[in-house]
C-alpha positions as CSV (number, residue, x, y, z in Angstrom):
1,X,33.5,17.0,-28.6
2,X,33.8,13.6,-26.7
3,X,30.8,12.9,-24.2
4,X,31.9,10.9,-21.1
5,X,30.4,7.5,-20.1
6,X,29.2,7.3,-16.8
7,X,26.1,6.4,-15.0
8,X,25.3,8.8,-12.3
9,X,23.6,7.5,-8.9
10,X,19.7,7.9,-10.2
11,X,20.6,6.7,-13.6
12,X,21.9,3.5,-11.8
13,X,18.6,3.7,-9.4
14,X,16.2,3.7,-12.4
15,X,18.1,0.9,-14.3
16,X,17.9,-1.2,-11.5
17,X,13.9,-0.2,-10.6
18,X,13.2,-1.2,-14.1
19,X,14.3,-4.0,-13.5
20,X,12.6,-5.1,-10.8
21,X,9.2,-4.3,-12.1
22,X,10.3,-6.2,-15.2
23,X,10.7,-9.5,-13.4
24,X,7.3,-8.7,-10.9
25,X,5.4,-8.2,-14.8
26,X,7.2,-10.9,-16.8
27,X,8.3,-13.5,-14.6
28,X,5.6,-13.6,-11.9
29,X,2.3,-14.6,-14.1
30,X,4.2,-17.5,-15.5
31,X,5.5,-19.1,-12.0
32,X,1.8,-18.5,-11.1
33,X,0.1,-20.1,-13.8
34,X,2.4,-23.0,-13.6
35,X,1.8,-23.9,-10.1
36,X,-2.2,-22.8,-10.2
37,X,-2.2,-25.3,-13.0
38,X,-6.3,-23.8,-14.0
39,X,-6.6,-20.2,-16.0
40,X,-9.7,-19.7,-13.9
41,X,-8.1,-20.1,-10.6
42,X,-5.4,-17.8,-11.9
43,X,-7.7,-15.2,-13.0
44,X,-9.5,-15.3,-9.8
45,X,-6.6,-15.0,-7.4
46,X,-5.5,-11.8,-9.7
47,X,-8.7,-10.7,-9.1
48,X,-8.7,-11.2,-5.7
49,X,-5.1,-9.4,-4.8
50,X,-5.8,-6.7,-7.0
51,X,-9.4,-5.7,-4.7
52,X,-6.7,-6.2,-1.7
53,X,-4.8,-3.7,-2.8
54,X,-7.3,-1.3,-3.6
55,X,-7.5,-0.3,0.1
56,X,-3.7,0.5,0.3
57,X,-4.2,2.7,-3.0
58,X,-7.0,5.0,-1.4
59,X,-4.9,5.9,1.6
């Protein structure tokens, strides 16, 4: 029995959302704490948009 190869529309959706969140979790902190140049100041302005975003969460 042969199986076919095919990606179907959400199999192509969720390769592609992967992805994305891939670059935001990999990419992102190292552009950050290359221009921010301090691993306080880096800490701090994770701090800061992750208590900004906690508003959005609770609605």
């Amino acid at each position: 029995m042969q199986l076919k190869r095919q990606f179907g529309l959400w199999t192509a959706v969720a390769l592609i959302n992967g992805q994305v969140i891939a670059v935001g979790i990999f990419l992102t902190p190292a552009g950050m704490a290359k221009s921010v140049g301090s691993p306080f100041w880096l800490f701090f302005i994770w701090v800061l948009i992750g208590a900004m975003f906690i508003p959005a969460t609770a609605s």
